[in-house]
mmCIF file as gemmi writes it, N, C-alpha and C atoms, coordinates in Angstrom:
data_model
loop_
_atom_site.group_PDB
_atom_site.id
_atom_site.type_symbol
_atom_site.label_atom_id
_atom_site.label_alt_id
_atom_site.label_comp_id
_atom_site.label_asym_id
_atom_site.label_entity_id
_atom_site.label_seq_id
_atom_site.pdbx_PDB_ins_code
_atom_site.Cartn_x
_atom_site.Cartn_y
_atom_site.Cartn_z
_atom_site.occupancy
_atom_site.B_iso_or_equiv
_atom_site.pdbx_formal_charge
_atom_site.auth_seq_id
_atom_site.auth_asym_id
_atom_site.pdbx_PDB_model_num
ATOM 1 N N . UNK Axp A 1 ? -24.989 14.428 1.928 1 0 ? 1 A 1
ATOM 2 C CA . UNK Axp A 1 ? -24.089 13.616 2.707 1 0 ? 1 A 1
ATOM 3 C C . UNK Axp A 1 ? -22.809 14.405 3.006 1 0 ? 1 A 1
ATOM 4 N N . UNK Axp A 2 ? -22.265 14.159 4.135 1 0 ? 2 A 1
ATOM 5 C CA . UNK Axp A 2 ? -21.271 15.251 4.413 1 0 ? 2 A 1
ATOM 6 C C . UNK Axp A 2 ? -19.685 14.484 3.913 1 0 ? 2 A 1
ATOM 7 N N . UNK Axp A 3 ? -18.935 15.188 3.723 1 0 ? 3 A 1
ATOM 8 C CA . UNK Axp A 3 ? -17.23 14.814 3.353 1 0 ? 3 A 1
ATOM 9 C C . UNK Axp A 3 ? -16.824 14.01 3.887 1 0 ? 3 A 1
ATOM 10 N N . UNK Axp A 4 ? -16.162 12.854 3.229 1 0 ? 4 A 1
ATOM 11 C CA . UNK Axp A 4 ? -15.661 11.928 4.059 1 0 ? 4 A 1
ATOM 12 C C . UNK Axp A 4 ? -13.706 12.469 4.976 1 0 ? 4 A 1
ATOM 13 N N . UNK Axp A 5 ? -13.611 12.174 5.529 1 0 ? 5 A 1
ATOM 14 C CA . UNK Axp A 5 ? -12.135 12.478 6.395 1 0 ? 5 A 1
ATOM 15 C C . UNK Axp A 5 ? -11.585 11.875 6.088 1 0 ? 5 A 1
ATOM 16 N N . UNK Axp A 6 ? -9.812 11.877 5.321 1 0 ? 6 A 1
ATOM 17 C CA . UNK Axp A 6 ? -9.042 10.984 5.264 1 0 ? 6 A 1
ATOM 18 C C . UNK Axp A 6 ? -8.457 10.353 6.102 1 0 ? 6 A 1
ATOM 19 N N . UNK Axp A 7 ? -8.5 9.438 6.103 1 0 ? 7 A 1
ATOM 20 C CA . UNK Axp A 7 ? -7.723 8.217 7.413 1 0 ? 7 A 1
ATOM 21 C C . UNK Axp A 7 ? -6.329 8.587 7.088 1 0 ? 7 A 1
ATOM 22 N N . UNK Axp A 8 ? -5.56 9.037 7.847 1 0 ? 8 A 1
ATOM 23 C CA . UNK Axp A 8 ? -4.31 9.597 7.505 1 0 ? 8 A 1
ATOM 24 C C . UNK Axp A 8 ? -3.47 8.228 7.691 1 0 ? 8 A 1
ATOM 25 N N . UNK Axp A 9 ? -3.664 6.917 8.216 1 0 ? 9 A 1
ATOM 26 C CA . UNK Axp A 9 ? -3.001 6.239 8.429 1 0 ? 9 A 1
ATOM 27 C C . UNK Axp A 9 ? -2.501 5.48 7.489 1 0 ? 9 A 1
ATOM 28 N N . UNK Axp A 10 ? -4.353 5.715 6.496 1 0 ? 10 A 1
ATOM 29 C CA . UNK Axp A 10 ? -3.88 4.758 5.197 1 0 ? 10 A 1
ATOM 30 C C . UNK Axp A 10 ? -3.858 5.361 4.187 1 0 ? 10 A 1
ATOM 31 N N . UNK Axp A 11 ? -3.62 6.89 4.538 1 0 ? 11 A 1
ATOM 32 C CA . UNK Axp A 11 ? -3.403 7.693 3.244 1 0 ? 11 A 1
ATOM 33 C C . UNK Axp A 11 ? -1.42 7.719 3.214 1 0 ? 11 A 1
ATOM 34 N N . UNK Axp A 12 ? -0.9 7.333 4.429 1 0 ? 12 A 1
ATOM 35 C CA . UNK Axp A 12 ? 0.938 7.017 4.668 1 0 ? 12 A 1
ATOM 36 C C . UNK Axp A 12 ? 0.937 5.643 3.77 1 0 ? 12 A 1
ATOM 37 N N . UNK Axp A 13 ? -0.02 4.948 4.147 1 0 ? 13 A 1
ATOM 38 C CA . UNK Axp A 13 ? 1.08 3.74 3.308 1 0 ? 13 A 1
ATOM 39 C C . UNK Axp A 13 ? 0.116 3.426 1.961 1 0 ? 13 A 1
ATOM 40 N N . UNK Axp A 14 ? -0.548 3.81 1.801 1 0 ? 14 A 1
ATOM 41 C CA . UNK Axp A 14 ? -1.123 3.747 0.022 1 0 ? 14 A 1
ATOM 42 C C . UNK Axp A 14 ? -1.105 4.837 -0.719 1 0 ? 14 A 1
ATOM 43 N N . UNK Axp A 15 ? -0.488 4.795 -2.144 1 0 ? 15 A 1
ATOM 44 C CA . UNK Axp A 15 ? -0.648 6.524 -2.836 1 0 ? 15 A 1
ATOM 45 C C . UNK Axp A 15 ? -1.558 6.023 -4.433 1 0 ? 15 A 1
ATOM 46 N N . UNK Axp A 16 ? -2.359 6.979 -4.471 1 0 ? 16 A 1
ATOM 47 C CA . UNK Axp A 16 ? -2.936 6.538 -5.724 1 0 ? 16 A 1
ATOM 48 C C . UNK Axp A 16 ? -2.143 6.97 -7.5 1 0 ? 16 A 1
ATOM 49 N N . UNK Axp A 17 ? -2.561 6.065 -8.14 1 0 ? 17 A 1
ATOM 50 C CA . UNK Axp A 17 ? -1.665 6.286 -9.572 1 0 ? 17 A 1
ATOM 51 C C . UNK Axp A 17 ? -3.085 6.919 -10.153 1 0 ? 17 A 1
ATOM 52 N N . UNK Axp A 18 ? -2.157 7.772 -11.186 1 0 ? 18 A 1
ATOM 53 C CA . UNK Axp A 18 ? -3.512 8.771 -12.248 1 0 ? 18 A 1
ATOM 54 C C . UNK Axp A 18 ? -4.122 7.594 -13.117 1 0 ? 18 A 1
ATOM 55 N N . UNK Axp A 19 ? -4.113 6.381 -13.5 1 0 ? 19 A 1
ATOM 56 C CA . UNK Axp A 19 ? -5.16 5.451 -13.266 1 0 ? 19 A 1
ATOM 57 C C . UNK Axp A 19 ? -6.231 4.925 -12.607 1 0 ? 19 A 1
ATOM 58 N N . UNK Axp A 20 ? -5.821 5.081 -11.339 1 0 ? 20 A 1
ATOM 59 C CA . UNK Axp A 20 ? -6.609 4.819 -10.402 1 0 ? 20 A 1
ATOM 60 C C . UNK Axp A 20 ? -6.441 3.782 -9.541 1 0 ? 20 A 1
ATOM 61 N N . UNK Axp A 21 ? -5.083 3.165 -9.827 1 0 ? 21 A 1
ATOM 62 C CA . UNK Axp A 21 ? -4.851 1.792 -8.787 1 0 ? 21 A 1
ATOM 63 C C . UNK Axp A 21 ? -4.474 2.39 -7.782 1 0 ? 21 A 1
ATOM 64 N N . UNK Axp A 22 ? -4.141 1.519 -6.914 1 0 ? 22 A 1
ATOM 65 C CA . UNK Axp A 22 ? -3.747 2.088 -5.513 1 0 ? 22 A 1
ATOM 66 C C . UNK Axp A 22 ? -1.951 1.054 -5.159 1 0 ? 22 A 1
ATOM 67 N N . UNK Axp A 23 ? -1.023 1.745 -4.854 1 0 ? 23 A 1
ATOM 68 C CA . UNK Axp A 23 ? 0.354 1.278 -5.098 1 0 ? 23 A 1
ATOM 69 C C . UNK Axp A 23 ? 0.746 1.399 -3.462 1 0 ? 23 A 1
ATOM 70 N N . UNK Axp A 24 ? 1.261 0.204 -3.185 1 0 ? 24 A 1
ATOM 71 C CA . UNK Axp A 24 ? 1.653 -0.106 -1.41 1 0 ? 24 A 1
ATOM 72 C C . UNK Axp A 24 ? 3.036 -0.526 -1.761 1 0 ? 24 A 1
ATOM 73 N N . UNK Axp A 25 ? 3.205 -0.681 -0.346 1 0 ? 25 A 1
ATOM 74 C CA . UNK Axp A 25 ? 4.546 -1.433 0.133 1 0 ? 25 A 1
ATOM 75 C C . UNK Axp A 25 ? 4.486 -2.416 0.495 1 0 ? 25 A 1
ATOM 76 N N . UNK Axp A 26 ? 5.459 -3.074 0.162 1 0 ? 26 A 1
ATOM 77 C CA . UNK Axp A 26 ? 5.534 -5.32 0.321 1 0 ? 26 A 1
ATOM 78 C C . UNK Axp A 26 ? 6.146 -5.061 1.921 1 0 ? 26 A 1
ATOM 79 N N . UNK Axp A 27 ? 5.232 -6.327 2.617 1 0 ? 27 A 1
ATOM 80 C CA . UNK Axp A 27 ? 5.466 -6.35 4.074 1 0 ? 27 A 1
ATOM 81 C C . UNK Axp A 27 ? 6.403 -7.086 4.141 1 0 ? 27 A 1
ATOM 82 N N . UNK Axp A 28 ? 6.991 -7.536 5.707 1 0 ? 28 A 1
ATOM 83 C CA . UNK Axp A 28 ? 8.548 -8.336 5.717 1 0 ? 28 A 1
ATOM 84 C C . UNK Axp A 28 ? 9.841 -7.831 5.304 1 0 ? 28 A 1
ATOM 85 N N . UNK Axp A 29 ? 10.253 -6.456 5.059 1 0 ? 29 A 1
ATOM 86 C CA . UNK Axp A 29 ? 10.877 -5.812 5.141 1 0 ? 29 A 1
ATOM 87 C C . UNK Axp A 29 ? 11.676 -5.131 6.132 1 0 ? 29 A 1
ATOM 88 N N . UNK Axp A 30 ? 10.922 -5.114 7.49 1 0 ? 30 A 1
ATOM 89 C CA . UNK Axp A 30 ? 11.341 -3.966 8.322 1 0 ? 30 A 1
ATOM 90 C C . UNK Axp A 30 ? 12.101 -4.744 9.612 1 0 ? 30 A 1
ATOM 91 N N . UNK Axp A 31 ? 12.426 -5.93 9.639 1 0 ? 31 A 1
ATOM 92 C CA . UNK Axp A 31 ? 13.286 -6.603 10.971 1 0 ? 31 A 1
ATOM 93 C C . UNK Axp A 31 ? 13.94 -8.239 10.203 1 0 ? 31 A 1
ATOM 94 N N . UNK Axp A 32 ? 15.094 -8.994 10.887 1 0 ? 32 A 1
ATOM 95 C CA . UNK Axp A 32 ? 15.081 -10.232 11.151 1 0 ? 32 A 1
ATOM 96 C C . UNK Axp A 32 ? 15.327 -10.341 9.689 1 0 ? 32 A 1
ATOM 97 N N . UNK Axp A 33 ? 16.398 -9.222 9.054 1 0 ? 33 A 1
ATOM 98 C CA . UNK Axp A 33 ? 16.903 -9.45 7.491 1 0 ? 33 A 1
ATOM 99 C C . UNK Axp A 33 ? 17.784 -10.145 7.365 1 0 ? 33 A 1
ATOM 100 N N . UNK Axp A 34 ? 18.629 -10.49 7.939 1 0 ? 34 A 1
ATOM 101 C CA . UNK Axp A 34 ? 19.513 -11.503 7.999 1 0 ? 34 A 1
ATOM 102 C C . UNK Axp A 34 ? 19.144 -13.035 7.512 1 0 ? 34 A 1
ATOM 103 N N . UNK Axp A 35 ? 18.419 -13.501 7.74 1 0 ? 35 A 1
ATOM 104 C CA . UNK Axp A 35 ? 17.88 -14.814 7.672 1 0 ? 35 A 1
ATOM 105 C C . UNK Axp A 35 ? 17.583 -15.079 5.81 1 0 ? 35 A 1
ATOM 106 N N . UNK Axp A 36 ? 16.953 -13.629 5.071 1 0 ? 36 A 1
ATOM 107 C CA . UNK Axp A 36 ? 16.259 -13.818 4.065 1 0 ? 36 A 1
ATOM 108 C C . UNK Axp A 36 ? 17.54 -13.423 3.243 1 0 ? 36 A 1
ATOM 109 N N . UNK Axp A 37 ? 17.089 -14.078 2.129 1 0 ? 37 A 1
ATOM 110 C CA . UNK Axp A 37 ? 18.388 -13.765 0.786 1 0 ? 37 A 1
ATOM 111 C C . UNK Axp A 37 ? 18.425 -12.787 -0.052 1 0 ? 37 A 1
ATOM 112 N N . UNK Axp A 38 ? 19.141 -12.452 -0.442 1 0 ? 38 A 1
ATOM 113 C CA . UNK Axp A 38 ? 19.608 -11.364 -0.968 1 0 ? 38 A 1
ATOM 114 C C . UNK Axp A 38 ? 18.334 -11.212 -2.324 1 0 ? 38 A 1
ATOM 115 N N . UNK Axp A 39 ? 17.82 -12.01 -2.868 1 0 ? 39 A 1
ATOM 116 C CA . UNK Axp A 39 ? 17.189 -11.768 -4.106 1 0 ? 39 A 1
ATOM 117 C C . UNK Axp A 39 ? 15.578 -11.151 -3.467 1 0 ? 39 A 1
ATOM 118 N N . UNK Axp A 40 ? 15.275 -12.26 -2.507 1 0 ? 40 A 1
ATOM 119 C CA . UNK Axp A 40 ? 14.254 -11.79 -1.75 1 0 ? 40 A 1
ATOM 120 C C . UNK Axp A 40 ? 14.04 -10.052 -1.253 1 0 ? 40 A 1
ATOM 121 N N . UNK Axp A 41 ? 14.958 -10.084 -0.361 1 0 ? 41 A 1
ATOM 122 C CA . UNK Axp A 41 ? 14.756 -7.968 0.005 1 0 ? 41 A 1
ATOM 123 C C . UNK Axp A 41 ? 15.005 -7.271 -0.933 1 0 ? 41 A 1
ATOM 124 N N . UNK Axp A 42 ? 15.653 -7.823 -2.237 1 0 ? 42 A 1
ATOM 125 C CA . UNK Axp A 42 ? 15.715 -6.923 -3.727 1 0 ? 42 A 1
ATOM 126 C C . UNK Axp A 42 ? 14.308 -6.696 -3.94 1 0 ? 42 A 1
ATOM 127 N N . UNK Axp A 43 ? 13.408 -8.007 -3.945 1 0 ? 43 A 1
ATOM 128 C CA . UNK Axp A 43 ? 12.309 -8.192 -4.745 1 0 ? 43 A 1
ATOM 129 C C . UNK Axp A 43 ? 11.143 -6.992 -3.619 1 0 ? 43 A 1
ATOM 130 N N . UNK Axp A 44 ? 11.57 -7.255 -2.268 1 0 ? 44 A 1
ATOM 131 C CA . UNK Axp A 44 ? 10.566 -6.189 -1.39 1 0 ? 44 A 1
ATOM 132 C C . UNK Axp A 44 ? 10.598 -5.3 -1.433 1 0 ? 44 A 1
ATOM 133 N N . UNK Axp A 45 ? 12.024 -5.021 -2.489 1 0 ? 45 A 1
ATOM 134 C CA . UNK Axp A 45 ? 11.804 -3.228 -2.222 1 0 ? 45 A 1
ATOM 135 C C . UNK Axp A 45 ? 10.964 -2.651 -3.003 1 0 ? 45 A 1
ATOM 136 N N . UNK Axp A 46 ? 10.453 -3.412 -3.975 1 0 ? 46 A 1
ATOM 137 C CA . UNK Axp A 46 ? 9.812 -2.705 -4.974 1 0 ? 46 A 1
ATOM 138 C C . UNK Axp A 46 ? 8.045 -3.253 -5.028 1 0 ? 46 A 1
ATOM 139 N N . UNK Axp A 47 ? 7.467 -1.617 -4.939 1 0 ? 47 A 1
ATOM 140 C CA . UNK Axp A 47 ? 5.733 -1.533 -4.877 1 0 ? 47 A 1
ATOM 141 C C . UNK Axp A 47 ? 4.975 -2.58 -5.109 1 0 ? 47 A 1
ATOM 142 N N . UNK Axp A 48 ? 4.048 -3.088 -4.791 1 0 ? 48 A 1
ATOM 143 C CA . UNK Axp A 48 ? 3.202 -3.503 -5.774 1 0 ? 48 A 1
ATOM 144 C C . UNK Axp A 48 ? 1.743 -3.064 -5.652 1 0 ? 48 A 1
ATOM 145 N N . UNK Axp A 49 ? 0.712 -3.717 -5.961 1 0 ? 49 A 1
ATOM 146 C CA . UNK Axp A 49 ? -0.566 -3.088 -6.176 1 0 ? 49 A 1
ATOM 147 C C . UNK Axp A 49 ? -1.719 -3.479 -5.252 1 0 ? 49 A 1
ATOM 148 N N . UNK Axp A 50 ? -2.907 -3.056 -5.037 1 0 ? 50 A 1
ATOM 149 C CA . UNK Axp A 50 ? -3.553 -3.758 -4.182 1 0 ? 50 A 1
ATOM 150 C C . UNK Axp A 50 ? -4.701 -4.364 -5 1 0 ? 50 A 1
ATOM 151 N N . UNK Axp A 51 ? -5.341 -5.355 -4.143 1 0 ? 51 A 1
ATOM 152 C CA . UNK Axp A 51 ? -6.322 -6.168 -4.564 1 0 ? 51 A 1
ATOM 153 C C . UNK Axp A 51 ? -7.296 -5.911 -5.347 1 0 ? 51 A 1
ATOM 154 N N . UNK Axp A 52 ? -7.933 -6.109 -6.175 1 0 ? 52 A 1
ATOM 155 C CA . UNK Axp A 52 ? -9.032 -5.482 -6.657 1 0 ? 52 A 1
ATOM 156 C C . UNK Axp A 52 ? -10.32 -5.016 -5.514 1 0 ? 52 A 1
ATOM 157 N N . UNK Axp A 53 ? -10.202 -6.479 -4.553 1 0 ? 53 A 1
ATOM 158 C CA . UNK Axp A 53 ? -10.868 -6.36 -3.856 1 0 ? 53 A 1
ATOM 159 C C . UNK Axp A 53 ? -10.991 -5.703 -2.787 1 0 ? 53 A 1
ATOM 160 N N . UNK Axp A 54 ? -10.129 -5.436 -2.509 1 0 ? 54 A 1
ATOM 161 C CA . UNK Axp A 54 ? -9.291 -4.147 -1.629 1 0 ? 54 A 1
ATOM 162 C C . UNK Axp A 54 ? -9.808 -2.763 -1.434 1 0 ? 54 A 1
ATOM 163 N N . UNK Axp A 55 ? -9.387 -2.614 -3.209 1 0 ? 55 A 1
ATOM 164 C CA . UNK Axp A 55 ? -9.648 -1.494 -3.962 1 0 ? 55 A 1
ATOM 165 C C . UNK Axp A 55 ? -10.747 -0.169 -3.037 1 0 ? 55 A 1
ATOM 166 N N . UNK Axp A 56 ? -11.777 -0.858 -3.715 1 0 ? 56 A 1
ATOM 167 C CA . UNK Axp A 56 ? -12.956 0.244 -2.768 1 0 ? 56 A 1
ATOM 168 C C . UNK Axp A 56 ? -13.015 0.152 -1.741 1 0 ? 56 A 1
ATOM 169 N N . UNK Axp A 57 ? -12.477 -0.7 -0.971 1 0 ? 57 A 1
ATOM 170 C CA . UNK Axp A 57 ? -12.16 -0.582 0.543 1 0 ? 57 A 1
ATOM 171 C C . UNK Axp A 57 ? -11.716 0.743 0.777 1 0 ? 57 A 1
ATOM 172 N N . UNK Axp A 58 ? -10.484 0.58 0.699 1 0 ? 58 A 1
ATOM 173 C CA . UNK Axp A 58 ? -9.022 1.886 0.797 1 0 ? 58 A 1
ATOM 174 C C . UNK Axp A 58 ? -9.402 3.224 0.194 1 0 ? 58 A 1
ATOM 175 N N . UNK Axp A 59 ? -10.13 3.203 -0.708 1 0 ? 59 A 1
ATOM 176 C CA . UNK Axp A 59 ? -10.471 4.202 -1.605 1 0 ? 59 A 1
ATOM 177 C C . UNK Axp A 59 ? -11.373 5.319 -0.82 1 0 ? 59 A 1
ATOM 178 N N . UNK Axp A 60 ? -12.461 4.49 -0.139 1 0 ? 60 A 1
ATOM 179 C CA . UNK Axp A 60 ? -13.362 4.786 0.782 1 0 ? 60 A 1
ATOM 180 C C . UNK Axp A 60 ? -12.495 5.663 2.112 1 0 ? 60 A 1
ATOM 181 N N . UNK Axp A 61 ? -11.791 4.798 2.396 1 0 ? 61 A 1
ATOM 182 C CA . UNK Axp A 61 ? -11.316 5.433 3.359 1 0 ? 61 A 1
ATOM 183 C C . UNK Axp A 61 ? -10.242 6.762 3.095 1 0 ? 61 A 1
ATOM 184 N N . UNK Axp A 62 ? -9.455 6.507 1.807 1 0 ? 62 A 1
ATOM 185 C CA . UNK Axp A 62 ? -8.993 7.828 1.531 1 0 ? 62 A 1
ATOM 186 C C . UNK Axp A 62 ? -9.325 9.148 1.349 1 0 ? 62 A 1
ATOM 187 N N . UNK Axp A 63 ? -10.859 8.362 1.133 1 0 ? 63 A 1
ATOM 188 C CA . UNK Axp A 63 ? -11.652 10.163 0.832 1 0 ? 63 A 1
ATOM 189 C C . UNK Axp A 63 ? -11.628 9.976 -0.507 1 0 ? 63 A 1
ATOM 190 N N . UNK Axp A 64 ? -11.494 9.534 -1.604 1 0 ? 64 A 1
ATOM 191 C CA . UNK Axp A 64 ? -11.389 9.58 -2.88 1 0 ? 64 A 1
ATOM 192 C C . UNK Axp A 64 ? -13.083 9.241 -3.829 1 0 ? 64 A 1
C-alpha cells in the first residue's frame, strides 16, 4: 500500500501529544468578541482535546 500524504490543512490546526491524543483549538474565538465575557475568551484560549471518535479520523488523515 503506498504512503499516505499529509493533509496539511489538518496537520495546521491539530498537533499530536507523545501519548497519542490529538490537541486543537476551541472555536469562537476569532470575531464578534465584544459581546462574550471576559471569563469565556479566558476559557478559549486554552487547547483542548479531540473526540475519541474523531480520533482515527484525523489521525488517518495526518499520515500517522
Amino acid at each position: 500500500m503506498p504512503k499516505l500524504k499529509t493533509n496539511k490543512g489538518v496537520a495546521k490546526r491539530f498537533k499530536l501529544t507523545k501519548k497519542g491524543k490529538l490537541k486543537r483549538a476551541r472555536a469562537f474565538k476569532s470575531h464578534i468578541l465584544s459581546k462574550k465575557r471576559k471569563k469565556r475568551k479566558r476559557m478559549l484560549r486554552q487547547g483542548a482535546y479531540v473526540s475519541k471518535i474523531d480520533t482515527k479520523r484525523i489521525k488517518r488523515l495526518l499520515g500517522v
